[in-house]
MARDOMI-105468 format. One record per residue (C-alpha): residue number from 1; chain; x, y, z. Coordinates in steps of 0.2 Angstrom, whole numbers, padded with zeros to 4 digits. Layout:
BEGIN
resi, chain, xx, yy, zz
NUM, A, X, Y, Z
...
# end
This chain:
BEGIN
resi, chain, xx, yy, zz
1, A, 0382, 0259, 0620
2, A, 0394, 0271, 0627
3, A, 0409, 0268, 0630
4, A, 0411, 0272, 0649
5, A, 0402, 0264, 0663
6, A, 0398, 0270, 0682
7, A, 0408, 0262, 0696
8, A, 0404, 0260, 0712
9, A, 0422, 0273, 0717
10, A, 0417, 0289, 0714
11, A, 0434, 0294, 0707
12, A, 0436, 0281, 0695
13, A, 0416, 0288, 0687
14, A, 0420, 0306, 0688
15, A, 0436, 0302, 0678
16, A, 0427, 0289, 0666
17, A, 0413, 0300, 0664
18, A, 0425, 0315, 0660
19, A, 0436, 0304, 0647
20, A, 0424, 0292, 0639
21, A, 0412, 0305, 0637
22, A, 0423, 0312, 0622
23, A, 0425, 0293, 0616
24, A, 0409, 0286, 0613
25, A, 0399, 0294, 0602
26, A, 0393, 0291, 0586
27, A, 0399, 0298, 0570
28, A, 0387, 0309, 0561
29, A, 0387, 0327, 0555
30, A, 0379, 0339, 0569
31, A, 0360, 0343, 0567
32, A, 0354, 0362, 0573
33, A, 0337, 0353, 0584
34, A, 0331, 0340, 0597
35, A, 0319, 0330, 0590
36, A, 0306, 0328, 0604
37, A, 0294, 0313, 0606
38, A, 0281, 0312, 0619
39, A, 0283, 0296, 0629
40, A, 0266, 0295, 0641
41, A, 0255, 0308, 0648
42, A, 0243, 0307, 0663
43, A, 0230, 0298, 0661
44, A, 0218, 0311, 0666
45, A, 0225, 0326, 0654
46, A, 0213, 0339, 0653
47, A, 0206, 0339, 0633
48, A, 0209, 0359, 0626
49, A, 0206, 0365, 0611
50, A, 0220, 0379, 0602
51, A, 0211, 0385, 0587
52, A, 0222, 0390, 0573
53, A, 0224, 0408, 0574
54, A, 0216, 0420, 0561
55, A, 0227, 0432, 0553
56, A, 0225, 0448, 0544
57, A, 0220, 0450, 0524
58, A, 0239, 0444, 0516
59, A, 0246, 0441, 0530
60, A, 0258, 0426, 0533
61, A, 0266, 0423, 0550
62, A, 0282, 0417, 0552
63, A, 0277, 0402, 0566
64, A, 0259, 0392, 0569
65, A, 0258, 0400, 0585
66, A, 0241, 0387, 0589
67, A, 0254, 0372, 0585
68, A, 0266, 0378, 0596
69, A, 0256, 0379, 0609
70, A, 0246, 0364, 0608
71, A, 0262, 0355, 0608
72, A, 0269, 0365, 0623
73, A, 0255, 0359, 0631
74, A, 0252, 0341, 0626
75, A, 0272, 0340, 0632
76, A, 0267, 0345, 0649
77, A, 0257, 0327, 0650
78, A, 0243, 0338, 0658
79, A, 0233, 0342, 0642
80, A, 0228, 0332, 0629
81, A, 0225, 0345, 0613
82, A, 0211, 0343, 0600
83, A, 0219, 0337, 0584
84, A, 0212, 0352, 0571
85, A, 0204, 0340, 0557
86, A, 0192, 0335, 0572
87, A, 0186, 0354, 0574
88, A, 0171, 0358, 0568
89, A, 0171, 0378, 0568
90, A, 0188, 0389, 0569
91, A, 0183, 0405, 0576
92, A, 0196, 0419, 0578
93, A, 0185, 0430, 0590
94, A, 0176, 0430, 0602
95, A, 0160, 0437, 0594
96, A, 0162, 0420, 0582
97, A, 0163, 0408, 0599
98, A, 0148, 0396, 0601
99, A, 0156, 0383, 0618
100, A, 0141, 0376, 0617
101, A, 0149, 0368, 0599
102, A, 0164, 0362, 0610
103, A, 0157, 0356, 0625
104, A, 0147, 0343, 0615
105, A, 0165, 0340, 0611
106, A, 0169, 0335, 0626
107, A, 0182, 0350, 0627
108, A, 0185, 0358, 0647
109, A, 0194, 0371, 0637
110, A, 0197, 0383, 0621
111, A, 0209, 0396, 0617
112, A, 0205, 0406, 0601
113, A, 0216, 0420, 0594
114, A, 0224, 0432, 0580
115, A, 0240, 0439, 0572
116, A, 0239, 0456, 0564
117, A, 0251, 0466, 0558
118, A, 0260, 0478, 0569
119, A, 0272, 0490, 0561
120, A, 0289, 0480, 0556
121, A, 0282, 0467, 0570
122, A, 0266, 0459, 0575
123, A, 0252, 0458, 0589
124, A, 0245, 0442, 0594
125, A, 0230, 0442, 0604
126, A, 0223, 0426, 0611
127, A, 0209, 0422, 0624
128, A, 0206, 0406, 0634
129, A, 0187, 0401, 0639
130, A, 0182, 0388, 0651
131, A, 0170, 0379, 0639
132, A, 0159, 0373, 0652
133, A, 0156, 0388, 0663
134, A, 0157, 0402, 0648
135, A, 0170, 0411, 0655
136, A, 0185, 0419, 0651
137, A, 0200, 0414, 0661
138, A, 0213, 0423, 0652
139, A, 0215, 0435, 0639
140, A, 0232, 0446, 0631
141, A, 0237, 0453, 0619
142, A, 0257, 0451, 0614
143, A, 0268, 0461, 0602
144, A, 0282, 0452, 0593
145, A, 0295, 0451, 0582
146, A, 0297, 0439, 0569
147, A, 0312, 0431, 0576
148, A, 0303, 0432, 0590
149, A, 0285, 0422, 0588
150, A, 0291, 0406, 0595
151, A, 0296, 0414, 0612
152, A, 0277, 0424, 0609
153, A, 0269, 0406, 0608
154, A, 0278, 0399, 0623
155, A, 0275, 0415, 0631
156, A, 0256, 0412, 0628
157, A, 0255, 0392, 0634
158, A, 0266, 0397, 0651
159, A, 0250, 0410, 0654
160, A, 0238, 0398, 0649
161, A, 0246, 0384, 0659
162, A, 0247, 0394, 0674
163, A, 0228, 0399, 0671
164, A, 0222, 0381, 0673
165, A, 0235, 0372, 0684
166, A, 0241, 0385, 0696
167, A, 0259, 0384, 0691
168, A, 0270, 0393, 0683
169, A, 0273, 0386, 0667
170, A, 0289, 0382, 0657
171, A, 0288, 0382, 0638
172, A, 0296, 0399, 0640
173, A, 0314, 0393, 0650
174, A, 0327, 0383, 0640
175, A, 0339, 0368, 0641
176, A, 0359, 0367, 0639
177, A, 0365, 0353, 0634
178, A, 0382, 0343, 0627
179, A, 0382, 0335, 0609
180, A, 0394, 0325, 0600
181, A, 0397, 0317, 0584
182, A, 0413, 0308, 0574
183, A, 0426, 0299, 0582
184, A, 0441, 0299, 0589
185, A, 0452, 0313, 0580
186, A, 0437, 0320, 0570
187, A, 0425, 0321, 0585
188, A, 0415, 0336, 0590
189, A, 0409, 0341, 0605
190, A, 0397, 0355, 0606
191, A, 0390, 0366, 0620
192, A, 0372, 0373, 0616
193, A, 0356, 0380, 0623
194, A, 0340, 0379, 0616
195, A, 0323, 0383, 0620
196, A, 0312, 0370, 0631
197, A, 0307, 0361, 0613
198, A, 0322, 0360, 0604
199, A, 0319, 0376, 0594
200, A, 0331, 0389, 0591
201, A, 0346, 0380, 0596
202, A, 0363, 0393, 0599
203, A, 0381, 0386, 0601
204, A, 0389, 0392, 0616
205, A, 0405, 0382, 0612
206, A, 0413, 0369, 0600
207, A, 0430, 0357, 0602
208, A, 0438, 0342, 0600
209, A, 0440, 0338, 0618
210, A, 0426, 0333, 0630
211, A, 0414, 0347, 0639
212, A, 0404, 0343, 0654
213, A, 0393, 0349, 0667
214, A, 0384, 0365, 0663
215, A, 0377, 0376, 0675
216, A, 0365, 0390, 0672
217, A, 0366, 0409, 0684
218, A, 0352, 0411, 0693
219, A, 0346, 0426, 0681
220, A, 0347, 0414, 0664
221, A, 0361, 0425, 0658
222, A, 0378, 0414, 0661
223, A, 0381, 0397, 0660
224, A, 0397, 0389, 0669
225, A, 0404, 0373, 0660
226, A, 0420, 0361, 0662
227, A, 0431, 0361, 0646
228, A, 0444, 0349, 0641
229, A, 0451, 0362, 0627
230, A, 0469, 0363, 0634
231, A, 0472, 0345, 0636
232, A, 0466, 0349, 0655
233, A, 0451, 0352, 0664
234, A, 0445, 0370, 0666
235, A, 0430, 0378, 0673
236, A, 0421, 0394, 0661
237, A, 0408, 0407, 0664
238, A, 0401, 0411, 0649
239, A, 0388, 0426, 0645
240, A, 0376, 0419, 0633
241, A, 0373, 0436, 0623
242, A, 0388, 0441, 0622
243, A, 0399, 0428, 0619
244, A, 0411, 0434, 0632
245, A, 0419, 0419, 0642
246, A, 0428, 0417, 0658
247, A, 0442, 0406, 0665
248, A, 0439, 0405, 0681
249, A, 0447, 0388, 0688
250, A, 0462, 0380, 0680
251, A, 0471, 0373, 0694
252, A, 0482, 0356, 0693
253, A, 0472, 0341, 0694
254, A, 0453, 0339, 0695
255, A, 0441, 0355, 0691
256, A, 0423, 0352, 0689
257, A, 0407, 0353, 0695
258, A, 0402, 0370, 0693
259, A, 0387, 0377, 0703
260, A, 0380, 0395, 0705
261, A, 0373, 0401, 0721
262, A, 0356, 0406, 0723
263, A, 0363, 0426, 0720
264, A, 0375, 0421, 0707
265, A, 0389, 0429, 0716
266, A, 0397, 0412, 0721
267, A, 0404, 0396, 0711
268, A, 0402, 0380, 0719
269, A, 0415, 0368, 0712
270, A, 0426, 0351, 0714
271, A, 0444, 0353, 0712
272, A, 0460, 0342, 0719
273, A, 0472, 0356, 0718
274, A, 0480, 0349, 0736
275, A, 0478, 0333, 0733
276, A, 0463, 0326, 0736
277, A, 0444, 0330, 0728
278, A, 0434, 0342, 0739
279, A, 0423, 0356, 0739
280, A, 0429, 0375, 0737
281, A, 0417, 0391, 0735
282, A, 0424, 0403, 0722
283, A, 0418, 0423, 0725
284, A, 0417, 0429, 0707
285, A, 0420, 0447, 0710
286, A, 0433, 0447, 0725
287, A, 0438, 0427, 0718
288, A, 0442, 0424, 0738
289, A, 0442, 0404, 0737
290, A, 0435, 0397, 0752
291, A, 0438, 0377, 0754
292, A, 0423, 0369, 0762
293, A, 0429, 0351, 0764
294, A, 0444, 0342, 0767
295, A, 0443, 0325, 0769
296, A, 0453, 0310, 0766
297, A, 0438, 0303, 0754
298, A, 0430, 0310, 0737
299, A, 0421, 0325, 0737
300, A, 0412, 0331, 0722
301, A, 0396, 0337, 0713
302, A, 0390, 0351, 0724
303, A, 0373, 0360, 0724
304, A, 0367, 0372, 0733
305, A, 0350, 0376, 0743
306, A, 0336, 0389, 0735
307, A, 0339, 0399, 0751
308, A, 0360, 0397, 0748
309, A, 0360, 0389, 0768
310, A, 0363, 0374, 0762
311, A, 0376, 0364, 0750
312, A, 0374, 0344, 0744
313, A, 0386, 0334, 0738
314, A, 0393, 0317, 0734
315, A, 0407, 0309, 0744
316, A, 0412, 0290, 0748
317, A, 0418, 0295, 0765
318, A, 0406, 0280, 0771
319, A, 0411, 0267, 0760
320, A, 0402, 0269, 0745
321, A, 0396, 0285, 0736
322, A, 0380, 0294, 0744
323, A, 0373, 0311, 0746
324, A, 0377, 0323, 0761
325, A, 0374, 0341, 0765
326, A, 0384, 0353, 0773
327, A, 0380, 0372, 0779
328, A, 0386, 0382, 0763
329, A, 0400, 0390, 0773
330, A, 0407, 0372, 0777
331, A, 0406, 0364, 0794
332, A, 0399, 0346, 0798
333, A, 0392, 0335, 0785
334, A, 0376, 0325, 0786
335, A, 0371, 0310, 0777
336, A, 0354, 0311, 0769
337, A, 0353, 0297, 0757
338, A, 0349, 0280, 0765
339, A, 0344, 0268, 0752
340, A, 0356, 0261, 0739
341, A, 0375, 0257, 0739
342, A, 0376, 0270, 0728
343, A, 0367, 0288, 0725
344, A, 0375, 0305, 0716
345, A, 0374, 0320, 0706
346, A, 0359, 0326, 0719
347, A, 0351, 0344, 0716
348, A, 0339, 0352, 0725
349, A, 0319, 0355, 0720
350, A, 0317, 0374, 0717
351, A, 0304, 0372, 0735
352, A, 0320, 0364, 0744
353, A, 0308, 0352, 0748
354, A, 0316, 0336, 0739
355, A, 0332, 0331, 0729
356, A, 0335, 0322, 0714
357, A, 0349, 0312, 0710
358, A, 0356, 0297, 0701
359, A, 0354, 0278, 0710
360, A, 0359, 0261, 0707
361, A, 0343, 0248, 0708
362, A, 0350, 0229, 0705
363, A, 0362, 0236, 0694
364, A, 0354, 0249, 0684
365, A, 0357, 0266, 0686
366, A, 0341, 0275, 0687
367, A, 0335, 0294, 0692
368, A, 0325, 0293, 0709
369, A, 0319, 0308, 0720
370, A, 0320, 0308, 0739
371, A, 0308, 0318, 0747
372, A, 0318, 0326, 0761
373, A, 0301, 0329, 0775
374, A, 0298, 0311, 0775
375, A, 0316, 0302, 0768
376, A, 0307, 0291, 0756
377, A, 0314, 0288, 0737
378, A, 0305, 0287, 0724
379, A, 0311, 0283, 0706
380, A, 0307, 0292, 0690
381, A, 0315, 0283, 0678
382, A, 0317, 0265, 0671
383, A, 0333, 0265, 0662
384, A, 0349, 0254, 0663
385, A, 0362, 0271, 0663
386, A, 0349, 0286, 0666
387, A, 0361, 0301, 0674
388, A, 0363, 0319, 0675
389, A, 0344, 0324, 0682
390, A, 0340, 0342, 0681
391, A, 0326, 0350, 0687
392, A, 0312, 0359, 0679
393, A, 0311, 0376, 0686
394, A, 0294, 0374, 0694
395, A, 0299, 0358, 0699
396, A, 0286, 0349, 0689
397, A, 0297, 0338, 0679
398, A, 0317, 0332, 0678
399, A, 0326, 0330, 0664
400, A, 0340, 0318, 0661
401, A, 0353, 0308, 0649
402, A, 0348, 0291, 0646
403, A, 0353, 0279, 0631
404, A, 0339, 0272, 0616
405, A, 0342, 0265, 0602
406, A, 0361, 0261, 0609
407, A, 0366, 0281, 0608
408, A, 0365, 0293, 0620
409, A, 0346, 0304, 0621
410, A, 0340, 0317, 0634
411, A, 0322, 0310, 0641
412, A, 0310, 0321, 0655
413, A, 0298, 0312, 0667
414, A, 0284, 0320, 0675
415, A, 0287, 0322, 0696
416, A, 0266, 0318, 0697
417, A, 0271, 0301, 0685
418, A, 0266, 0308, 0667
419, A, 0271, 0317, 0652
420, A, 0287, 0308, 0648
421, A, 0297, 0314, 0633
422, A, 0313, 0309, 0623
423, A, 0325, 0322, 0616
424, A, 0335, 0316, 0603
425, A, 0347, 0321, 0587
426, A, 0345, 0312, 0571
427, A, 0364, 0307, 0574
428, A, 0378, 0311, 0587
429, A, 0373, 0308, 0604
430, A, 0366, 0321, 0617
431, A, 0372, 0321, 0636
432, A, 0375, 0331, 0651
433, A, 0359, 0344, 0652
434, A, 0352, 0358, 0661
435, A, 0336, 0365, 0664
436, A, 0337, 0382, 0665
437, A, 0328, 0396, 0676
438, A, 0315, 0405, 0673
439, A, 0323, 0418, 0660
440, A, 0321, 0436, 0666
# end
């Protein structure tokens, strides 16, 4: 187990979480890709079947584009993909389809397709059919690079999950997330981002001292994070392409809790710079910084509205930690969580429509949503230390740190109550993540 544990003081978790973060990990050399393991599903996933794809005379691609996408879409807990030793016929075009062969089945979908060859690249060309009806929902062709067929593939499951749900799909976004492994003087924690399914992880930064907290821009391009790399805490902007980073809070005391406004022009952040934890608003180009509470209480982990009107936070000014909300340019506060002694780290939905947030239940700490129409809370996860919820960008599931096997994993759960997965390393512990938006 880790070493730190939640408390009911809101100052005494932020610290613990901040310092025992970088205490209690298991030793182990780092490894380059979450392992992901679907957990549940609902129970009424539609069956689909993703053909391997054909290929061109010689022809060997880089990435089973059919694999990736059956398990983009079996991770969704929506669909349940055909395994490919129960297919009777693998048909590549559409002149070769008979759906009267998967009807019998039992298959409401198929999606055929083909990788040619395409100067130093390739094209990948797929269409999905509704099996019973004998039409085409979908069908596109794709141009890729090698390095790039993984992103083609996801690219493909978001269109076909869109096709046949309505929503936009997410096999295309990505995840930031904290690892660590070794101990004490030969620990290493690490900043990386990585596609949706573990794939393609990239570094963002590496140290010896704790990191915490990222936070994705708005456009996908920046991600802000809390270092300890100087002995104190800082707050970073880093572009992810370029490398190039940012200090952009290093005051005395408490920084942390980075949050980007809807428009990416402001930071949201906590810092105790005059003496108690409250919530400032840092303009990134005129870096005017605007204090937005000041109260005798702890105020901390802000997040903002989709529209920007709005800002969330945690603060014990009642008596024990809860959520309140506050107009973005500060004035009164509100209350909005009512059940629990203790709830925080809250974030909105991307429809603005509910929050997420850590609660304690009989002791455990667990990941609830509070639908903000009607007030009610509803829990989405089952664990005895489940923190750090992030939402999906369509708002379909919420990700979130949560210990198995006595280390530290990332685990998803569904909002609709299915396809539940666990993110882990083969060692080290993984912490702190972040879903992030739909990359433009």
């Amino acid at each position: 187990m880790p070493r730190y544990q939640r408390r009911p003081s809101i100052l005494m978790a932020f610290a613990v979480v901040l310092f025992g973060f970088g205490l209690g990990f298991g030793a182990g050399p780092a490894q380059a890709r979450l392992n992901i393991e679907v957990t549940g599903g609902v129970e009424a996933a539609q069956p689909i079947a993703v053909v391997p794809f054909g290929v061109s005379d010689g022809l060997i691609p880089p990435v089973d584009i059919a694999a990736v996408i059956s398990a983009d879409l079996a991770r969704t807990g929506r669909f349940r993909p055909m395994p490919t030793r129960d297919m009777l016929d693998m048909p590549a075009r559409h002149e070769d389809v008979d759906l009267r062969d998967w009807t019998l089945l039992g298959m409401n979908n198929l999606v055929i397709g083909r990788v040619e060859a395409d100067g130093s690249g390739y094209r990948v060309s797929f269409i999905l059919y509704d099996a019973f009806r004998g039409d085409q929902l979908a069908s596109s062709t794709l141009v890729s690079t090698k390095a790039g067929m993984r992103n083609t593939a996801h690219r493909i499951s978001d269109i076909i999950y869109q096709k046949l749900t309505g929503q936009r799909g997410v096999a295309a976004t990505r995840i930031a997330y904290v690892t660590a492994t070794g101990q004490g003087e030969g620990q290493t924690v690490t900043l990386r981002v990585a596609d949706a399914d573990g794939y393609e992880p990239q570094t963002i930064v590496s140290s010896g001292e704790p990191i915490m907290s990222p936070a994705w821009s708005p456009d996908g391009r920046r991600v802000a994070y809390v270092s300890f790399e100087n002995k104190r805490a800082a707050i970073y902007v880093q572009e992810l392409a370029s490398g190039r980073r940012e200090l952009v809070a290093s005051h005395p005391g408490i920084n942390g809790s980075p949050a980007f406004s809807p428009d990416g022009r402001k930071l949201a952040m906590t810092l105790s710079k005059d003496g108690n934890p409250d919530i400032y608003v840092l303009d990134l180009t005129s870096r005017e910084l605007v204090r937005l509470t000041d109260h005798f209480a702890i105020d901390t982990e802000p997040s903002w509205s989709p529209d920007g009107q709005q800002i969330i936070f945690t603060s014990d000014r009642g008596g024990s930690p809860q959520i309140y909300r506050m107009g973005s340019g500060g004035g009164p506060a509100q209350r909005i969580s009512s059940e629990g002694d203790y709830n925080a780290r809250a974030s909105y939905a991307p429809d603005g429509r509910s929050i997420v947030l850590v609660t304690r239940v009989n002791g455990m700490f667990r990941i609830g949503l509070i639908d903000l129409d009607r007030g009610f809370r509803r829990l989405l996860s089952n664990g005895s230390l489940d923190e750090s919820p992030s939402f999906a960008p369509n708002g379909s599931m919420v990700i979130y740190a949560t210990i198995h096997g006595g280390r530290g994993v990332l685990a998803a759960a569904s909002i609709d109550g299915g396809g539940n997965q666990r993110l882990s390393q083969d060692s080290g512990e993984v912490r702190e993540p972040a879903w992030s938006p739909f990359i433009k």
